[in-house]
LOGURO-687079 format. One record per residue (C-alpha): residue in three letters; x, y, z; chain. Coordinates in steps of 0.001 Angstrom, whole numbers, plus 524288, in hexadecimal, padded with zeros to 5 digits. Each point is the difference from the previous one (the first is absolute). Layout:
<gulums>
     r       X       Y       Z   c
   ALA       X       Y       Z   A
...
</gulums>
This chain:
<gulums>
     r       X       Y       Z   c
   UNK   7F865   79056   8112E   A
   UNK   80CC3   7FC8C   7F896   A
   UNK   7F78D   80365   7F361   A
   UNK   7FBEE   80E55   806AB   A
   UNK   80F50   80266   80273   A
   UNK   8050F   7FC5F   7F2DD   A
   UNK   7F45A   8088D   7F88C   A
   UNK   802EF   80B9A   80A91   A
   UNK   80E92   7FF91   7FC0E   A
   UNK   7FE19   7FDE3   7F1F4   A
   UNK   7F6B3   80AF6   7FF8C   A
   UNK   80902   809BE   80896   A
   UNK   80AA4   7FD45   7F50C   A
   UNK   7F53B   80390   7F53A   A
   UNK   7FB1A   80CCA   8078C   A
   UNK   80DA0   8038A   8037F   A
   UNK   806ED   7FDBD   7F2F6   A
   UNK   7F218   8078C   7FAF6   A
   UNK   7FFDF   80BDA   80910   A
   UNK   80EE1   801F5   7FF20   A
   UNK   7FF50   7FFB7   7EF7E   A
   UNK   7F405   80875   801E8   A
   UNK   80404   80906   80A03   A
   UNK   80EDB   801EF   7F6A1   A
   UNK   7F632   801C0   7F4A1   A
   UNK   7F9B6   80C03   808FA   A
   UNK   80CB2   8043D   80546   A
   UNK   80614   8035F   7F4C3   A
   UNK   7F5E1   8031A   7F645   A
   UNK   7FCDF   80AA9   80CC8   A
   UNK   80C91   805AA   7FE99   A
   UNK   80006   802FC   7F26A   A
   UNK   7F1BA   805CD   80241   A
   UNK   80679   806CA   80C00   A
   UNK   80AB2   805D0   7F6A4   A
   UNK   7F471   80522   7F671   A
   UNK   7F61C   80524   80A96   A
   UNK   801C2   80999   80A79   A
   UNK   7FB91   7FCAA   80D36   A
   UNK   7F3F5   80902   8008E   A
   UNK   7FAA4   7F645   7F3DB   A
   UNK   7FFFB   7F3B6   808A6   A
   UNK   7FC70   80941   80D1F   A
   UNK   7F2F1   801B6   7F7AC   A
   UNK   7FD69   7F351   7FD2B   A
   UNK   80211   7FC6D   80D90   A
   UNK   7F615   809FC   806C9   A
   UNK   7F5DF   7FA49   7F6CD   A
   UNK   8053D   7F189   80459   A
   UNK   7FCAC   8063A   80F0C   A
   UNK   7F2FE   80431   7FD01   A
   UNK   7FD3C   7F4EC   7FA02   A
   UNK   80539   7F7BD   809C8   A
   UNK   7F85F   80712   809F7   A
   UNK   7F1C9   7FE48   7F7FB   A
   UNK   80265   7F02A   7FED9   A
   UNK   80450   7FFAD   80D90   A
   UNK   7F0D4   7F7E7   801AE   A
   UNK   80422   7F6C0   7F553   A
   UNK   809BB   7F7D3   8091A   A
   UNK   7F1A7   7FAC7   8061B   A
   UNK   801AB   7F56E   7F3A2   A
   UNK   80D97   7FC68   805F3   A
   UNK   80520   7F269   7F835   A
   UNK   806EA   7FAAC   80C71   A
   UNK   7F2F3   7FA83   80419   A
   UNK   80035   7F660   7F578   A
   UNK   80E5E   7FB4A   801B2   A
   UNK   7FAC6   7FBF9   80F63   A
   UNK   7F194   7FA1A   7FA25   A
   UNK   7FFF1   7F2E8   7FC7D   A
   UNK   7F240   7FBE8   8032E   A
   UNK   7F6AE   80318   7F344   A
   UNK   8084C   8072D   7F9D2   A
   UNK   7FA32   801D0   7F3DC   A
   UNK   7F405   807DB   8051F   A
   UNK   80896   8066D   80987   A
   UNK   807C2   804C5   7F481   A
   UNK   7F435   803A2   7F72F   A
   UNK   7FCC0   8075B   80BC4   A
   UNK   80B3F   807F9   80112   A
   UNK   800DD   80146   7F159   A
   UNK   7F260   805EC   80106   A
   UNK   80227   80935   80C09   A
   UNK   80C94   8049F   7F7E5   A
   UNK   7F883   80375   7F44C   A
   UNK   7F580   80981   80857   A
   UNK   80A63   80506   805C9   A
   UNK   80867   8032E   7F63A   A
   UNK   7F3EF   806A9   7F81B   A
   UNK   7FD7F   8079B   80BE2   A
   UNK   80BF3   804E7   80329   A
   UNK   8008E   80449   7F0D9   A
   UNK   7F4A8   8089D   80181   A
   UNK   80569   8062A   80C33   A
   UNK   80CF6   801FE   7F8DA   A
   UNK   7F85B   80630   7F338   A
   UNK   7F781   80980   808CC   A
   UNK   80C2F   80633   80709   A
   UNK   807A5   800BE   7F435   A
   UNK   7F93C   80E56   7FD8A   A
   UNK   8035D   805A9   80AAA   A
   UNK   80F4C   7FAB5   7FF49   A
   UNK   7FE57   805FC   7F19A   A
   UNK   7FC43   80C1E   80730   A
   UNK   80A38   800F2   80CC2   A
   UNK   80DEA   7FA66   7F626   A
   UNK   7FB58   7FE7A   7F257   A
   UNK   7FADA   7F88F   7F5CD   A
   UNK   80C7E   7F7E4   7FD7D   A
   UNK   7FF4A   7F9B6   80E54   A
   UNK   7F261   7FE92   7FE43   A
   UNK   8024E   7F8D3   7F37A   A
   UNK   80BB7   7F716   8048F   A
   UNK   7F5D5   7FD0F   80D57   A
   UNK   7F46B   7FA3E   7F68E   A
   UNK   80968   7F856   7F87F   A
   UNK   805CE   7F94C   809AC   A
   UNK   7F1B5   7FC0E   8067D   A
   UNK   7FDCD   7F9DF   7F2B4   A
   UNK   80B1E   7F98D   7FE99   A
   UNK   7FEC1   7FAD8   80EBC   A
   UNK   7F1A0   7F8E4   7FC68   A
   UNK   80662   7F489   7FAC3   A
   UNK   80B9E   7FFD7   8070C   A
   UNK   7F7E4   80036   80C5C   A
   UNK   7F676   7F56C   7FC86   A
   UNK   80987   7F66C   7F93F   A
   UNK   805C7   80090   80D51   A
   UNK   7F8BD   7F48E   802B5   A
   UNK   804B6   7F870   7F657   A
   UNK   80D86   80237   80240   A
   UNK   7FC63   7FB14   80EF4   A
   UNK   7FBAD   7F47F   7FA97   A
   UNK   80C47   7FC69   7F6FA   A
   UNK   80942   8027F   80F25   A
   UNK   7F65E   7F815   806A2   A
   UNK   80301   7F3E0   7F6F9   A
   UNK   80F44   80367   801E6   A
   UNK   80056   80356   7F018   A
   UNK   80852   80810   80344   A
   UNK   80893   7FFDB   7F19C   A
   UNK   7F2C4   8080F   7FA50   A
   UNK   8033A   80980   80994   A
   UNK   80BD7   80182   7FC55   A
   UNK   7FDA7   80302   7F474   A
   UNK   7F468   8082B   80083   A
   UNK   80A41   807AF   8084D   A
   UNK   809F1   8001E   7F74F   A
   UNK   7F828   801B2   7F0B2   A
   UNK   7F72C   80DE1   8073C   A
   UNK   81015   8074C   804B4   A
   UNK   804A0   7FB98   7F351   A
   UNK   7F5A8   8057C   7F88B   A
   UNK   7F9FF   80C48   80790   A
   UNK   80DB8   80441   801F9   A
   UNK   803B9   7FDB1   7F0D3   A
   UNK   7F405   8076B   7FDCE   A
   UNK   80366   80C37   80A79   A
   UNK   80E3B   80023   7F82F   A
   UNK   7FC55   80023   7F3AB   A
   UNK   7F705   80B6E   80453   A
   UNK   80A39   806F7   8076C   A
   UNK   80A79   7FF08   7F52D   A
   UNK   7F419   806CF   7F664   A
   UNK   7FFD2   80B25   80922   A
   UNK   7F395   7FDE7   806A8   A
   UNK   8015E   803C9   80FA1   A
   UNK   7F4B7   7FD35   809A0   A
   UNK   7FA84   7F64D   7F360   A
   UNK   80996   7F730   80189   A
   UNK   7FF94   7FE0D   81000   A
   UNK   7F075   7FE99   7FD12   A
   UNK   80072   7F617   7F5BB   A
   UNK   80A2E   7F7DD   80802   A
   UNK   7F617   7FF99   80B2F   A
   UNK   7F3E8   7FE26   7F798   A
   UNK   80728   7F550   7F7DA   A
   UNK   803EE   7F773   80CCD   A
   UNK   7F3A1   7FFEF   8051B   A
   UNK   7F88D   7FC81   7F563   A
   UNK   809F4   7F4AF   7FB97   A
   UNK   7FF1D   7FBAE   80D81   A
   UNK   7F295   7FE6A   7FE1E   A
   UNK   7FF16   7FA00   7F317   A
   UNK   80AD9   7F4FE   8034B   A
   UNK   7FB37   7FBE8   80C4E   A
   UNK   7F1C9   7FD9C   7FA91   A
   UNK   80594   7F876   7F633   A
   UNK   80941   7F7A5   80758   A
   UNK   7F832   7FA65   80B3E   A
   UNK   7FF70   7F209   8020B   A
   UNK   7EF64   8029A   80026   A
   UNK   7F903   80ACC   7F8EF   A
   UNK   7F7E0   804C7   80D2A   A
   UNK   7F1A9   803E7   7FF31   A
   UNK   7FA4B   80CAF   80706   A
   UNK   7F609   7F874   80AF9   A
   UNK   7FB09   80409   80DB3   A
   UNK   7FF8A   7F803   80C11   A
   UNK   7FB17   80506   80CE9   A
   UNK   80927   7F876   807B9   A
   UNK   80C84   8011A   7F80B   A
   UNK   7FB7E   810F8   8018C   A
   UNK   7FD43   7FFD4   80CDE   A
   UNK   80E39   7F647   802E7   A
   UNK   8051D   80A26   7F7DD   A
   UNK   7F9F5   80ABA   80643   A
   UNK   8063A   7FE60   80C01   A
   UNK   80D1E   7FBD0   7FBAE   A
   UNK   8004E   80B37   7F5C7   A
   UNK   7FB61   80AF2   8090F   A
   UNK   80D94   7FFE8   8055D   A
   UNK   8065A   7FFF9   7F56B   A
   UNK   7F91E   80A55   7F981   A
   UNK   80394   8096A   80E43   A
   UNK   80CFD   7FAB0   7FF69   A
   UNK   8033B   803E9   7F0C7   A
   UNK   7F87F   80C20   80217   A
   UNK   808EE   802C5   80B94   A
   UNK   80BD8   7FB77   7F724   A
   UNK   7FC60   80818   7F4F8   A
   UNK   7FEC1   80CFB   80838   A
   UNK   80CC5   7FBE7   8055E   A
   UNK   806AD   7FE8D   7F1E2   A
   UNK   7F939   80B1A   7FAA0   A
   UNK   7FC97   80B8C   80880   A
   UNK   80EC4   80420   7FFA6   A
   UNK   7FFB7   801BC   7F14A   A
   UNK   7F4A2   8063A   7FFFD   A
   UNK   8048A   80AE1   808E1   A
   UNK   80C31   80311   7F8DB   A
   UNK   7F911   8006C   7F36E   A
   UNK   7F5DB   807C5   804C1   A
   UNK   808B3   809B0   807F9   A
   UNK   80B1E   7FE22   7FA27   A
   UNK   800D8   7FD29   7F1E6   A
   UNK   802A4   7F681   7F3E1   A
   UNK   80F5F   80005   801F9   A
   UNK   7FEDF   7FCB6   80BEF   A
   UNK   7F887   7F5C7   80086   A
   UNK   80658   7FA50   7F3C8   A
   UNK   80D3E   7FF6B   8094C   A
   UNK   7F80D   7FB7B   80C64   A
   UNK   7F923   7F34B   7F779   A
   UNK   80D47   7FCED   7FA5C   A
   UNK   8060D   7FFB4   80E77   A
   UNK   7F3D5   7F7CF   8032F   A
   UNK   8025C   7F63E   7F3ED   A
   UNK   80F64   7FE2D   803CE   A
   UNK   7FAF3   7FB9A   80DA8   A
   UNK   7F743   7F5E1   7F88A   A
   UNK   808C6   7FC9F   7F4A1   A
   UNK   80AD0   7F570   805CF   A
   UNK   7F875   7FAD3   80A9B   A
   UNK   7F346   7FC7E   7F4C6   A
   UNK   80CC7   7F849   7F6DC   A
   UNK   80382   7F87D   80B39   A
   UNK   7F367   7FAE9   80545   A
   UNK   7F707   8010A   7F428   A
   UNK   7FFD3   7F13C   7FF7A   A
   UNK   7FD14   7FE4D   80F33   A
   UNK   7F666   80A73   7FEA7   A
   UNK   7F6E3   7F859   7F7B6   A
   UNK   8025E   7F311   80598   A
   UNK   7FF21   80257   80D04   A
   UNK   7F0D9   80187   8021B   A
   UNK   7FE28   7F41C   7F8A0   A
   UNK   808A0   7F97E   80833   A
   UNK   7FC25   8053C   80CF5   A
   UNK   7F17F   7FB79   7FE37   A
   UNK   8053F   7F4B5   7FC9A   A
   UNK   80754   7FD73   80D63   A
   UNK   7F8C0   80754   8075E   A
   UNK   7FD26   7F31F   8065E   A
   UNK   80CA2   7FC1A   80452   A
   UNK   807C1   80818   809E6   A
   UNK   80C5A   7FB9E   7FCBC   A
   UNK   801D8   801F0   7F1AF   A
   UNK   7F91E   80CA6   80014   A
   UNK   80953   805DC   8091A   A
   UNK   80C92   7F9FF   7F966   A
   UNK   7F92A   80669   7F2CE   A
   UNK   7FDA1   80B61   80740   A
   UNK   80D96   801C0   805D3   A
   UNK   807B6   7FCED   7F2D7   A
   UNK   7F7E7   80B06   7F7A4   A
   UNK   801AA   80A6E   80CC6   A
   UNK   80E2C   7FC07   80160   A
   UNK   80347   8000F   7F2DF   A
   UNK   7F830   80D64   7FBF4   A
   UNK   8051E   8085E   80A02   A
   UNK   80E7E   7FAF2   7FD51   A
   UNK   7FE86   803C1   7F1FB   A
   UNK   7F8A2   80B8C   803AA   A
   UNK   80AF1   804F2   80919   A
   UNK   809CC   7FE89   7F4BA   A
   UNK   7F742   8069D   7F7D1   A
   UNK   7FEF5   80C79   807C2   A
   UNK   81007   800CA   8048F   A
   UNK   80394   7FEAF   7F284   A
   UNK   7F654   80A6C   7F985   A
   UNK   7FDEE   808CC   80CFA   A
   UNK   80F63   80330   7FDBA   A
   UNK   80071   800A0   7EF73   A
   UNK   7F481   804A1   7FE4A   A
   UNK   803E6   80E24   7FAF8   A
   UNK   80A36   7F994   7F709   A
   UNK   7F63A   7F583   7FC09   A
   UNK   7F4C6   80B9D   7FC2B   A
   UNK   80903   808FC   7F9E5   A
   UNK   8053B   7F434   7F7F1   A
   UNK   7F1E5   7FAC8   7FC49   A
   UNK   7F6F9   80AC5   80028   A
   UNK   8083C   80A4C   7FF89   A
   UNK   802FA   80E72   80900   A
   UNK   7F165   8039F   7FFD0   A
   UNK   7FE47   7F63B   8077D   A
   UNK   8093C   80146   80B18   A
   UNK   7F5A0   8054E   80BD6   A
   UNK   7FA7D   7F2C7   7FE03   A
   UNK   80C62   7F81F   80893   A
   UNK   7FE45   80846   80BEE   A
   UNK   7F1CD   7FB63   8009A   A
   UNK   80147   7F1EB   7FB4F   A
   UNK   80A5A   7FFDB   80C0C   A
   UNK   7F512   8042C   80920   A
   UNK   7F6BD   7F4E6   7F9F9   A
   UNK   80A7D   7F548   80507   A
   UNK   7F867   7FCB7   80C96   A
   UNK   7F501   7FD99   7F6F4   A
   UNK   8076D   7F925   7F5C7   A
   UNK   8058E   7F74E   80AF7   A
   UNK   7F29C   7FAAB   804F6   A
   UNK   7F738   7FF71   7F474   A
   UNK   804C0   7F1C1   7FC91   A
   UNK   7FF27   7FA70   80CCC   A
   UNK   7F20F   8093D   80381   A
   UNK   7F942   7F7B1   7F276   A
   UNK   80572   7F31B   803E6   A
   UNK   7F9D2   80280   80C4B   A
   UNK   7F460   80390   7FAF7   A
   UNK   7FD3A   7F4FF   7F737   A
   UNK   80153   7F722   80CB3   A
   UNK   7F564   80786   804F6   A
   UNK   7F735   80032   7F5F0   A
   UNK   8016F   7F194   7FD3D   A
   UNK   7FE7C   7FC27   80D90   A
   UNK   7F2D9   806EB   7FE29   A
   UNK   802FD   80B12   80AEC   A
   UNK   7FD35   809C2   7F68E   A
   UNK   7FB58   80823   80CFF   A
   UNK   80E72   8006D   804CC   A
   UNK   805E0   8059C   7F320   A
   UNK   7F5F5   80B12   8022D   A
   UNK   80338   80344   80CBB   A
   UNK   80EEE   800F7   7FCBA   A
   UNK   7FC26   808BD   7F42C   A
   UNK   7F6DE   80836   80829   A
   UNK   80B3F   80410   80832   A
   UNK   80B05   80119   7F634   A
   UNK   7F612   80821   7F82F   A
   UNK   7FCB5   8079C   80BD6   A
   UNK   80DC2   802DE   80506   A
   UNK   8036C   80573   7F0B5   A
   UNK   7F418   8083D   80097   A
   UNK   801E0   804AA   80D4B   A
   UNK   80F8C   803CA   7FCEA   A
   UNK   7FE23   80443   7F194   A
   UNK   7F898   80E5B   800CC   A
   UNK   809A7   804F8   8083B   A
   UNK   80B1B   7F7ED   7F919   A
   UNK   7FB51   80705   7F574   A
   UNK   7FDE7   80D18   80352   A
   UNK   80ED5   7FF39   80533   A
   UNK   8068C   7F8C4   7F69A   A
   UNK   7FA0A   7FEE6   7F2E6   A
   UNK   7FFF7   7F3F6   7F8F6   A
   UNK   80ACD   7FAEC   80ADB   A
   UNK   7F807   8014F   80945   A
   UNK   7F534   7F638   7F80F   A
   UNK   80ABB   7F6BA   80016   A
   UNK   803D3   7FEC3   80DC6   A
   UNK   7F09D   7FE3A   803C7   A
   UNK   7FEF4   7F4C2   7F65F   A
   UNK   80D93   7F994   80612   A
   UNK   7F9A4   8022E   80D4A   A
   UNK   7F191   7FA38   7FC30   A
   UNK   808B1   7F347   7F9AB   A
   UNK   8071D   7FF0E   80DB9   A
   UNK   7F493   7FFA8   8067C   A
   UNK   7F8D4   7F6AD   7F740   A
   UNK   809EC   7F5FC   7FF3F   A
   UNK   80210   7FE1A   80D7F   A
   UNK   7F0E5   7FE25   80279   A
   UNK   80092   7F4F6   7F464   A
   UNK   80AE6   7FBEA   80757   A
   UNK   7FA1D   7FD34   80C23   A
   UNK   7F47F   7FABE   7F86C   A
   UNK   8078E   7F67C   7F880   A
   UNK   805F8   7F9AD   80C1C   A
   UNK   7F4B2   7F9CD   803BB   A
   UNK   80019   7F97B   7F35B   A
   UNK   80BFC   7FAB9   7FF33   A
   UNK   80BEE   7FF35   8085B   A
   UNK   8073D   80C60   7FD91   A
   UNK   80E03   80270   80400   A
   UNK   803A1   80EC4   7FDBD   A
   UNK   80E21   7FFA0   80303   A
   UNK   803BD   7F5C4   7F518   A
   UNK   7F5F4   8062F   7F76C   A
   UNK   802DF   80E71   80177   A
   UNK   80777   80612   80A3C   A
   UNK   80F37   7F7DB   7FD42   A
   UNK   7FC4F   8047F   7F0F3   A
   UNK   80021   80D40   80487   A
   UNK   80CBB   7FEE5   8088C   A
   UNK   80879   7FC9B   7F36C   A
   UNK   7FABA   80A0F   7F95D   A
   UNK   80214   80AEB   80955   A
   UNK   80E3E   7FA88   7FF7C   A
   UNK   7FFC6   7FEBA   7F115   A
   UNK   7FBC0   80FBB   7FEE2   A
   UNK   809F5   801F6   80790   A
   UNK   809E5   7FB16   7F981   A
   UNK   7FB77   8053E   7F481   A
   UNK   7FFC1   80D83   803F1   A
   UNK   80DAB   7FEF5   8054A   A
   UNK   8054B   7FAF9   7F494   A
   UNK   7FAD5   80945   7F7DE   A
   UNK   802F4   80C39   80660   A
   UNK   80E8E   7FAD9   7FF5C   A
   UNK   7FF76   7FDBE   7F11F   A
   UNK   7F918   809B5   7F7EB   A
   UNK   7FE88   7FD46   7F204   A
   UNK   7FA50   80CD2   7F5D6   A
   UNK   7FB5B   7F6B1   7F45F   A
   UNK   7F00B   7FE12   80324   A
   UNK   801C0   7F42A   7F773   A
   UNK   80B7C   7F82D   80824   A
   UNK   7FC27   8046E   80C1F   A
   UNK   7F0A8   7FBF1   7FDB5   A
   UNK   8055D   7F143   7FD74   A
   UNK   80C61   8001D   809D3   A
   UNK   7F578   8030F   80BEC   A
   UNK   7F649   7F6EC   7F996   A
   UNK   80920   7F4F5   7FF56   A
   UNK   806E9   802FC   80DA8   A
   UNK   7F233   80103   806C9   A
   UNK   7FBC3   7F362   7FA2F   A
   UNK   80B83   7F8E8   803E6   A
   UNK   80303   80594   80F07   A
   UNK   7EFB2   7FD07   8010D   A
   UNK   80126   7F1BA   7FCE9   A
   UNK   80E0D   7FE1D   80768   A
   UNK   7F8E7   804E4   80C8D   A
   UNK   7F594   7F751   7FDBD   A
   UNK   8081B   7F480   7FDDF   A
   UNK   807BB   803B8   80D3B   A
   UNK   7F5C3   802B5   80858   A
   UNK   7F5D0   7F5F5   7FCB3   A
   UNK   80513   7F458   7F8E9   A
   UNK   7F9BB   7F6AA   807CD   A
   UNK   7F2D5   80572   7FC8F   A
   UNK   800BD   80042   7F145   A
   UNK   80594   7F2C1   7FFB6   A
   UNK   7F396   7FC0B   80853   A
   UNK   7F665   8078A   7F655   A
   UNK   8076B   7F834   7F3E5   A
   UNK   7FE41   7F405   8062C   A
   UNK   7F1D5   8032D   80289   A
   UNK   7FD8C   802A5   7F16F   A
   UNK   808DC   7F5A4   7F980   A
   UNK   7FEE0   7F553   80AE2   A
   UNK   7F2F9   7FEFD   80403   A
   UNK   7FA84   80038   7F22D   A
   UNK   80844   7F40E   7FD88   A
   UNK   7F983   7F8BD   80ABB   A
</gulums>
């Protein structure tokens, strides 16, 4: 067990240090694409990323989690999967290929173009999937890391060098295409065993069942992800959509740095101790606690700069996109804590509960978003997805309580107490003193947010992160 806790933390640091280098690498090689390509560029590479996403939607049948929770035969269970991935994939291919005429038809050949080249470039992405399942289910987690970090680092060198050449759409494509098939090609080569395409009837049929929910529940999830993009590129336009998927990649960006590492480690770990009560809940409540602390922070600081930061980054043309980034904050808030939650799910092996929280969080966006719509625009989109993750997360919630003892007020609700009284503050104090320079005021609110955040916390629960430090440092001492 010791040995489990010293490879989970040693691979958190790898994944972390990784995904933070990686996601900097993205960051700012996006911004100086941003600079160089107008919004209605990356709005058509994202309505071709929708449809897209909406074709594979069967290919989450081959879902990897099933191996991390396997540990009887694995090997054939794994050629299995390997196998079922590789019909799949083919398949799905085909489908993509035959509706590509008629998308060439309805918008044009150059989304019809930028759809078939990202189905090729998914084929070996999507099998070597496997593989890379196999390197986090013997806690290699270092290879990860750096399959992580070498695809950023090259796909967005690549999408740069484009961009800086003068090529538009080209250079969103081959950043996409590039990643994928890197992803591919490294994890192939990096497993600890090269695994061989096989079938076994019981390994399918295990699978069957386990994977039949979370094929509903990815289909669900992808609907839920997608259909909101779709709509405003399909009603709407290109700029707007290009605005609305930056919004949606702010609500992403700070929350994916800070628990990149956890992330990765966690499903690992979870099978792991999926035995014992007692350290799966103290796991449990240190990655909730500590993702929805930093993900709190996260949306105070950028819900308030976030015109200042935009204007400074991206630039004016890009303003709409903080009003709608500030509706995406319920949604920013929970997506942490909603994936922790469902890794202990899937883990435990109740993949049957993680559908029937996406079934209704999926349902209750669908059932708000057409009128949303039809009122609001793309704000309306955004307020059905914030009320489908509210509704989600407190299903997974209750789910996750029967798990492992869960105590929401130390978890969640004194969290949200200091920072209703650190917005507050902040809004006071900045209403008194108003500063012109976008520069100086960007990093005076940035610093003063950071610092009234972490005073509150200090005042109102000091006993509790002295009692999570001691957790960590103590008990793996002893």
């Amino acid at each position: 067990m010791k040995d489990i806790r010293i490879r989970a933390v040693s691979g958190s640091v790898w994944v972390a240090v990784s995904r933070s280098a990686s996601l900097a690498i993205k960051f700012f090689g996006g911004i100086l694409i941003a600079r160089m390509i107008a919004p209605q560029h990356f709005g058509q590479i994202g309505f071709a990323c929708s449809i897209f996403a909406l074709v594979f939607a069967l290919s989450s049948w081959g879902n990897v989690t099933a191996i991390l929770r396997h540990n009887v035969n694995i090997e054939k269970y794994i050629g299995t999967l390997l196998t079922i991935r590789i019909v799949m994939v083919l398949f799905l291919s085909l489908i993509t290929a035959i509706l590509a005429y008629p998308i060439y038809l309805k918008y044009g050949a150059i989304t019809a173009i930028i759809l078939l080249a990202i189905t090729l470039s998914y084929i070996p992405s999507y099998i070597a999937d496997i593989h890379r399942a196999s390197i986090e289910k013997e806690l290699l987690f270092n290879r990860v890391a750096f399959i992580e970090f070498a695809v950023a680092l090259c796909s967005t060198a690549v999408g740069c060098i484009l961009a800086l050449r003068g090529y538009k759409t080209l250079a969103l494509l081959a950043m996409l295409v590039l990643a994928n098939v890197l992803t591919g090609l490294f994890s192939f080569m990096l497993a600890p065993k090269q695994i061989k395409p096989c079938f076994d009837k019981e390994s399918a049929v295990d699978f069957f069942h386990y994977g039949k929910h979370c094929l509903l529940q990815q289909n669900l999830n992808t609907v839920y992800d997608n259909a909101g993009g779709f709509c405003i590129g399909a009603f709407i336009g290109n700029l707007t959509l290009g605005l609305y998927q930056r919004a949606y990649m702010f609500s992403y960006l700070f929350t994916r740095i800070v628990w990149g590492g956890p992330q990765i480690v966690m499903g690992s770990v979870f099978g792991r101790l999926r035995d014992d009560k007692r350290r799966l809940g103290l796991s449990y409540e240190i990655l909730n606690s500590f993702v929805f602390r930093i993900s709190l922070l996260f949306c105070l600081w950028l819900g308030i700069t976030i015109p200042d930061f935009i204007y400074i980054v991206y630039g004016k043309e890009w303003l709409p996109a903080a009003l709608l980034f500030r509706l995406f904050i319920p949604f920013a808030l929970i997506s942490g804590v909603r994936e922790i939650n469902f890794s202990l799910q899937l883990t435990a092996g109740h993949s049957s509960t993680v559908t029937k929280a996406q079934y209704f969080e999926t349902g209750s966006f669908l059932v708000l978003l057409i009128p949303m719509f039809i009122l609001l625009k793309e704000k309306g989109a955004i307020i059905a997805i914030d009320f489908g993750a509210i509704v989600g997360i407190l299903l997974l919630l209750r789910y996750s309580s029967k798990l492992v003892d869960l105590r929401l007020k130390k978890v969640f609700l004194t969290p949200m107490l200091y920072s209703a009284a650190t917005l507050i503050v902040a809004i006071v104090s900045f209403r008194m003193l108003r500063i012109n320079n976008i520069l100086i005021r960007f990093v005076f609110q940035s610093v003063y947010i950071i610092s009234v955040y972490f005073i509150m916390m200090f005042v109102f629960e000091r006993s509790y992160v002295k009692s999570i430090l001691h957790s960590i440092f103590w008990r793996n001492k002893r």
